[in-house]
C-alpha positions as CSV (number, residue, x, y, z in Angstrom):
1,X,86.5,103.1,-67.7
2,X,88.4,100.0,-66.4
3,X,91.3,100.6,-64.5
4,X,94.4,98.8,-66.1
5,X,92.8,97.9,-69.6
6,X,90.7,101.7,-70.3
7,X,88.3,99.5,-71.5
8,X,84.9,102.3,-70.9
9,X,82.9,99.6,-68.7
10,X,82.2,100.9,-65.4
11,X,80.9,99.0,-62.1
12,X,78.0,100.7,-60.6
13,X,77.3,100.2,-56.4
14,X,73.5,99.5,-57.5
15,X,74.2,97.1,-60.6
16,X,77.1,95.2,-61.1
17,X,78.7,95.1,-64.1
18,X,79.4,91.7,-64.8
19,X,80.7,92.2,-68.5
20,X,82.4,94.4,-70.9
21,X,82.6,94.3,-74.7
22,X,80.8,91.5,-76.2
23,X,83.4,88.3,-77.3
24,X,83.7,86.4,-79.9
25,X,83.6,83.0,-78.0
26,X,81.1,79.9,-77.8
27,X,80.6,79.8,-74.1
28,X,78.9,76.4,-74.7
29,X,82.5,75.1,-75.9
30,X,84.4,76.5,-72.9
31,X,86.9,75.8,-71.6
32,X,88.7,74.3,-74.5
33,X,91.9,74.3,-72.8
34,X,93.6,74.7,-69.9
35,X,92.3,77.4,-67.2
36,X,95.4,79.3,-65.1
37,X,94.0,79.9,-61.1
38,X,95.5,83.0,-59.9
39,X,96.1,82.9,-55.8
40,X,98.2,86.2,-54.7
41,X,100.1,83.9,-51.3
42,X,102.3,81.8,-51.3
43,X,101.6,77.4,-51.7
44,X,100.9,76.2,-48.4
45,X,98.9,78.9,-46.8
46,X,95.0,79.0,-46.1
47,X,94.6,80.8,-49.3
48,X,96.6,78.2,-51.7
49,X,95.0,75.1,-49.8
50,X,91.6,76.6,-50.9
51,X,92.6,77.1,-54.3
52,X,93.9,73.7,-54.8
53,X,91.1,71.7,-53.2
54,X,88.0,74.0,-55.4
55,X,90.5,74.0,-58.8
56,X,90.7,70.0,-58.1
57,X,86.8,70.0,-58.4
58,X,86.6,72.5,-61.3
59,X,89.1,70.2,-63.1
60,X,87.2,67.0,-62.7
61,X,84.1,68.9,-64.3
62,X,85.9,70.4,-67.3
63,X,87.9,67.6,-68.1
64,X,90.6,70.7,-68.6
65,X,93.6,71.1,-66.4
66,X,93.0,73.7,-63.7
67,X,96.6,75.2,-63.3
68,X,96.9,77.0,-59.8
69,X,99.8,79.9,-60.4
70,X,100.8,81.1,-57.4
71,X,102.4,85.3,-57.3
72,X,102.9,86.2,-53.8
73,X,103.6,89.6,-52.5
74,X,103.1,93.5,-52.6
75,X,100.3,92.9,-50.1
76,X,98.6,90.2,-52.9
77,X,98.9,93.7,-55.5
78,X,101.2,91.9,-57.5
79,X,98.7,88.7,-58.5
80,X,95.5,90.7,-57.9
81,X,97.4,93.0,-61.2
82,X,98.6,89.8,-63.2
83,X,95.0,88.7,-63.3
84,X,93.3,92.0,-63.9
85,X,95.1,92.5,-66.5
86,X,94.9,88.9,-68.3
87,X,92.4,88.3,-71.4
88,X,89.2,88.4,-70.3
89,X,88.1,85.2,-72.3
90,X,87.2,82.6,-68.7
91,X,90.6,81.5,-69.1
92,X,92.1,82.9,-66.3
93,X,90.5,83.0,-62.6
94,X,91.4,84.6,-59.3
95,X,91.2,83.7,-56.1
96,X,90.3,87.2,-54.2
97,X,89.2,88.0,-50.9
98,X,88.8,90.2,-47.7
99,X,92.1,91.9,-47.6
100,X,92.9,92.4,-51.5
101,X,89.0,93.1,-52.9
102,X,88.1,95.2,-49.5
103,X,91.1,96.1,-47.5
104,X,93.7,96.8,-49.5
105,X,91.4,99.8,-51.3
106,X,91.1,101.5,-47.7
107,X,94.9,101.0,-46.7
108,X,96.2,102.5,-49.9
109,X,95.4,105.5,-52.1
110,X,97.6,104.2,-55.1
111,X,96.6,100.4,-55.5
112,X,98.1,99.2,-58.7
113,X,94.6,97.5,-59.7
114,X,90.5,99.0,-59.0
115,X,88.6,96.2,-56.9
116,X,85.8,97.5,-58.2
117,X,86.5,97.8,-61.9
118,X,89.0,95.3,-63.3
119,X,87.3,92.5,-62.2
120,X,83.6,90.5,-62.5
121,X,82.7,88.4,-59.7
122,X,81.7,85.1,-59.6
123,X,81.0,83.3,-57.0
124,X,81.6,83.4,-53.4
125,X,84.0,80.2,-52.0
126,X,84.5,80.4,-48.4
127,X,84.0,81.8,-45.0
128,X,86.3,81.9,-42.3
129,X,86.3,82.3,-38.6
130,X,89.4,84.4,-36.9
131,X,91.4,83.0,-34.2
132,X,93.1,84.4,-31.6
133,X,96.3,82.0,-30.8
134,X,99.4,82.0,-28.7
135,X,102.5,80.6,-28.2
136,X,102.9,77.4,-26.1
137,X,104.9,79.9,-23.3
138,X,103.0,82.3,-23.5
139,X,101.0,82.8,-20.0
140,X,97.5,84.1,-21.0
141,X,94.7,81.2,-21.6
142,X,91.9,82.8,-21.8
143,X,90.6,86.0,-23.4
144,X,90.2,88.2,-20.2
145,X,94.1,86.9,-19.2
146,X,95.5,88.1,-22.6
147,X,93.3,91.5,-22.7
148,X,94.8,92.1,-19.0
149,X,98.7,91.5,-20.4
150,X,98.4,93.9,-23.3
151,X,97.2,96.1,-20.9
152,X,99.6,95.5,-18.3
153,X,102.3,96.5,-20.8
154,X,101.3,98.7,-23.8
155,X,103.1,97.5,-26.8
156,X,104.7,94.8,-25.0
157,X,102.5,92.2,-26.3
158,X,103.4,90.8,-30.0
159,X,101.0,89.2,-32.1
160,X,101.8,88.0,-35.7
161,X,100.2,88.1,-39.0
162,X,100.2,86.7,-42.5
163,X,101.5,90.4,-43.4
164,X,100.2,93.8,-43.6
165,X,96.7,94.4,-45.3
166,X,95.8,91.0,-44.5
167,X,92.4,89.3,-42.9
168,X,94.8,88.6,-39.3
169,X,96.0,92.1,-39.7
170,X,92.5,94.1,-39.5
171,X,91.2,91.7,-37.5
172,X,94.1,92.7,-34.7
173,X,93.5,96.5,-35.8
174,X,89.8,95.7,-34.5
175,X,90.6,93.8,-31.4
176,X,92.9,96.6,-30.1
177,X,89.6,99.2,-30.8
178,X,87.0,96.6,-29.5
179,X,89.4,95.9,-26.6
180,X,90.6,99.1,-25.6
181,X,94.8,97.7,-25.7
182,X,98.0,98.4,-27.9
183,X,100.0,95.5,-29.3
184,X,102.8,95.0,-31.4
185,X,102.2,93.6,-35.2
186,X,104.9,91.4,-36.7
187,X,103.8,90.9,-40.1
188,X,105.0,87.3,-41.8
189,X,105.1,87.0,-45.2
190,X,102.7,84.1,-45.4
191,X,100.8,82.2,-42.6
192,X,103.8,79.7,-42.7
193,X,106.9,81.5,-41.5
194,X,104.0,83.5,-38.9
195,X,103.0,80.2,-37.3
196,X,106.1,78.8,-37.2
197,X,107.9,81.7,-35.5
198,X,104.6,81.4,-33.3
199,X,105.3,77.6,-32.1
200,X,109.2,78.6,-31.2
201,X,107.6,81.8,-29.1
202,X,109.5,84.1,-31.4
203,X,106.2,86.0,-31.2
204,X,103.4,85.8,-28.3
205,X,100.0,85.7,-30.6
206,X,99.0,85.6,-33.6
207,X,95.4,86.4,-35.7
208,X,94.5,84.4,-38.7
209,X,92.3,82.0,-40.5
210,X,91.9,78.7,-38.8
211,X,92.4,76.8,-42.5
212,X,96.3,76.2,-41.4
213,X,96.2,76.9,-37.9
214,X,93.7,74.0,-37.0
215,X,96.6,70.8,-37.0
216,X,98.5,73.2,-34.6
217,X,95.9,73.7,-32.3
218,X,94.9,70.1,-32.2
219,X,99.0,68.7,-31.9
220,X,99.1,71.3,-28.7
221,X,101.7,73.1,-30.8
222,X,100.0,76.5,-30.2
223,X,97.1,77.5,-27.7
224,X,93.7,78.7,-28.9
225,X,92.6,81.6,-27.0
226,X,89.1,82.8,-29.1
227,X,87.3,82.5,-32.1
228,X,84.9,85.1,-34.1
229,X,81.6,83.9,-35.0
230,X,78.0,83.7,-33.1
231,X,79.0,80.1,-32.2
232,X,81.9,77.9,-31.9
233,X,83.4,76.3,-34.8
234,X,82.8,72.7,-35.4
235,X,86.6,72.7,-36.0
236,X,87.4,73.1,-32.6
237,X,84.4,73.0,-30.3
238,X,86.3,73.8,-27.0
239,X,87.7,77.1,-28.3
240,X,85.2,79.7,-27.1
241,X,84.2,82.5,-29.2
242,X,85.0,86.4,-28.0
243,X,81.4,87.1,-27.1
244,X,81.4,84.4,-25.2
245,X,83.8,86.0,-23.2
246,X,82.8,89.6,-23.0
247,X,84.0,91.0,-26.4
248,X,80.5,91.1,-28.1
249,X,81.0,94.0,-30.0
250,X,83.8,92.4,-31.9
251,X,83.0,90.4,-35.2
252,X,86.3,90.4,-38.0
253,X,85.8,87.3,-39.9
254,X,87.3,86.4,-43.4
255,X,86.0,85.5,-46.9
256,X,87.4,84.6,-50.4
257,X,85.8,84.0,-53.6
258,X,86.0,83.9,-57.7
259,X,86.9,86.9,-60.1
260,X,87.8,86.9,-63.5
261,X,89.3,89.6,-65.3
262,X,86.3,92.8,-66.7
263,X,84.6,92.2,-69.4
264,X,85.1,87.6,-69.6
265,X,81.8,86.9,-71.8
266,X,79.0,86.3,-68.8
267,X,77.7,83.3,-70.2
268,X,81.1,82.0,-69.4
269,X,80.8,83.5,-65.6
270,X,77.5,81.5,-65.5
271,X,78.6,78.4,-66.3
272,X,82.0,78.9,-64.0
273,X,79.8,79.9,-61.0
274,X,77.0,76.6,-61.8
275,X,80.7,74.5,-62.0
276,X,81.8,76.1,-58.3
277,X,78.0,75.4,-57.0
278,X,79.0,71.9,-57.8
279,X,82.5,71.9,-56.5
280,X,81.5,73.2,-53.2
281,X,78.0,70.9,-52.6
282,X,80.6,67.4,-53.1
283,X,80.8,66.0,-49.9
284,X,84.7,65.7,-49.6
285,X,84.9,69.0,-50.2
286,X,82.9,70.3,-47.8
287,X,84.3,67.9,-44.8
288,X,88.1,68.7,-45.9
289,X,87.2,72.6,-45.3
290,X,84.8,72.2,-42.6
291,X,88.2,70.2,-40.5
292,X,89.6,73.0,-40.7
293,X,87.5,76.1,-40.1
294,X,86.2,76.9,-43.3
295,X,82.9,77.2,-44.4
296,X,82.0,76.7,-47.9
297,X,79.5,79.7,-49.1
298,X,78.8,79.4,-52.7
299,X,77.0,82.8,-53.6
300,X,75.7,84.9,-56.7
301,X,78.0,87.4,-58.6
302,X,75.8,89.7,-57.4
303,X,75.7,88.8,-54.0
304,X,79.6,88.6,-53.5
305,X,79.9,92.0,-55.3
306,X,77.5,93.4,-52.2
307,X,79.4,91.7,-50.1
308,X,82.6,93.2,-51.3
309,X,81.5,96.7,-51.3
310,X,80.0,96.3,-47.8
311,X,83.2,95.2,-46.3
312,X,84.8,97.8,-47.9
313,X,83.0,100.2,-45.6
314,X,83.5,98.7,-42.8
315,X,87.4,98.3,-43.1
316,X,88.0,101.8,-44.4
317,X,86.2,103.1,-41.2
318,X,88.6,100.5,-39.1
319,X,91.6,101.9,-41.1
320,X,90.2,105.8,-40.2
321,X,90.1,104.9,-36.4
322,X,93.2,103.2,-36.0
323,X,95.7,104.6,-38.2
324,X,96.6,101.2,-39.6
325,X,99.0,101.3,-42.6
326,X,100.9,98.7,-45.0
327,X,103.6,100.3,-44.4
């Protein structure tokens, strides 16, 4: 039974189910009209940026306007419910990822929407690498020098996020395991106000997605202290990663992609996951993200819904060991 809509089509760990009751609709003729793009931030963050630069390139291929509706807050709860509960007919999409499909499960026993059962994937968008920044005052420069402050004064060191539940939030949660050190979150409401308050050294550090951080880095308006990921990113090839200096058993890393509300027709997933294939192979695209520290990773529905349940593992053992909350 689906969560919010009681609709008797459940997801199955073993075999996805990618739709519900059968529709009445010509997937051949869709879209017909206008298609609403759910992204659960706020414009101007990592998330939005994404949303807009892939619904830009879904637009261009329908020849239908790809409206990007942004509902921030509750965690992302609030437009991770206004799209599981729209009509499941391909006209509404969602932008979902690491900390509302696999996080938010593990950091709340009373989610307002099932993950796993009000929504068929579509199509993986994007990988991200973690950085580790600080503020332009702050003393430490390189990994070993900011490990030996947080240990120098438990709690004393602040580090800021796009808000609790997030991708920067987690990825702190396992830095303070991996690292063996106690900091202080400050959780933002958007990567916006959290890098801001991080260039005026209202807060010492700060763990997110590179996507808005990069221009930052490059201006000298904030120092880049480590990023996640077997190698450096192309984005900004002097940063090292943490393995390369001594945190190899440390990997966060962040993801986004496609849903659509349970049971959309899934000849109308096929053709919106061919259409994101499409989006994410154009050239511009690709070099826009790749600027910035994303990585475009166009997948199966199948393979983002392993993906998804796999991460959800891994964070709810992370949440188990650390005692994170949203709270």
């Amino acid at each position: 039974m689906t969560f919010l809509r009681n609709l008797g089509v459940a997801a199955c760990v073993s075999g996805w189910v990618l739709a519900g009751p059968a529709h009445a609709q010509d997937a051949s003729a869709w879209p017909e009209h206008e298609i609403v793009f759910i992204v659960p931030y706020a414009a101007g963050g990592p998330t939005d940026i994404l949303a807009r630069l892939v619904g830009q390139k879904l637009q261009e291929q329908f020849g239908q306007s790809v409206i990007i509706e942004n509902k921030p807050g509750g965690n992302g709860s609030i437009g991770a419910v206004a799209a599981a509960r729209a009509e499941a007919d391909g006209y509404t999409i969602y932008l979902g990822g690491i900390s509302t499909m696999s996080v938010a499960p593990a950091l709340s026993a009373d989610l307002p929407y099932d993950p796993n059962a009000d929504f068929a994937p579509v199509s993986l968008l994007s990988r991200q690498s973690v950085l580790l920044m600080a503020s332009p005052d702050f003393p430490a420069k390189t990994l070993a020098d900011y490990i030996a402050a947080a240990k120098a004064d438990p709690g004393g060191v602040s580090y800021a996020t796009s808000g609790n539940g997030t991708s920067g939030h987690m990825a702190a949660e396992l830095f303070q395991l991996a690292a063996g050190v106690k900091l202080n979150h400050i959780p933002y409401k958007g990567s916006s106000p959290a890098l801001n308050d991080l260039m005026g050294s209202q807060v010492n550090s700060m763990f997110g997605t590179m996507l808005a951080a990069v221009p930052n880095v490059r201006s000298g308006a904030i120092k880049a202290i480590a990023v996640s990921g077997e190698t450096r990113s192309a984005a900004l090839p002097d940063v090292p990663t943490f393995a390369e200096q001594g945190l190899s058993n440390y990997e966060p890393g962040s993801w986004n992609g496609i849903y659509v509300p349970d049971g959309t027709p899934p000849d109308v997933i096929s053709k919106l996951n061919a259409a994101i294939a499409v989006a994410l192979e154009s050239k511009d695209l690709a070099e826009k993200l790749a600027a910035d520290g994303s990585v475009p990773a166009h997948s199966t529905p199948e393979a983002l819904a392993d993906l998804m349940r796999a991460e959800q593992a891994k964070w709810k053992v992370v949440v188990e060991n650390s005692g994170a909350t949203i709270q």
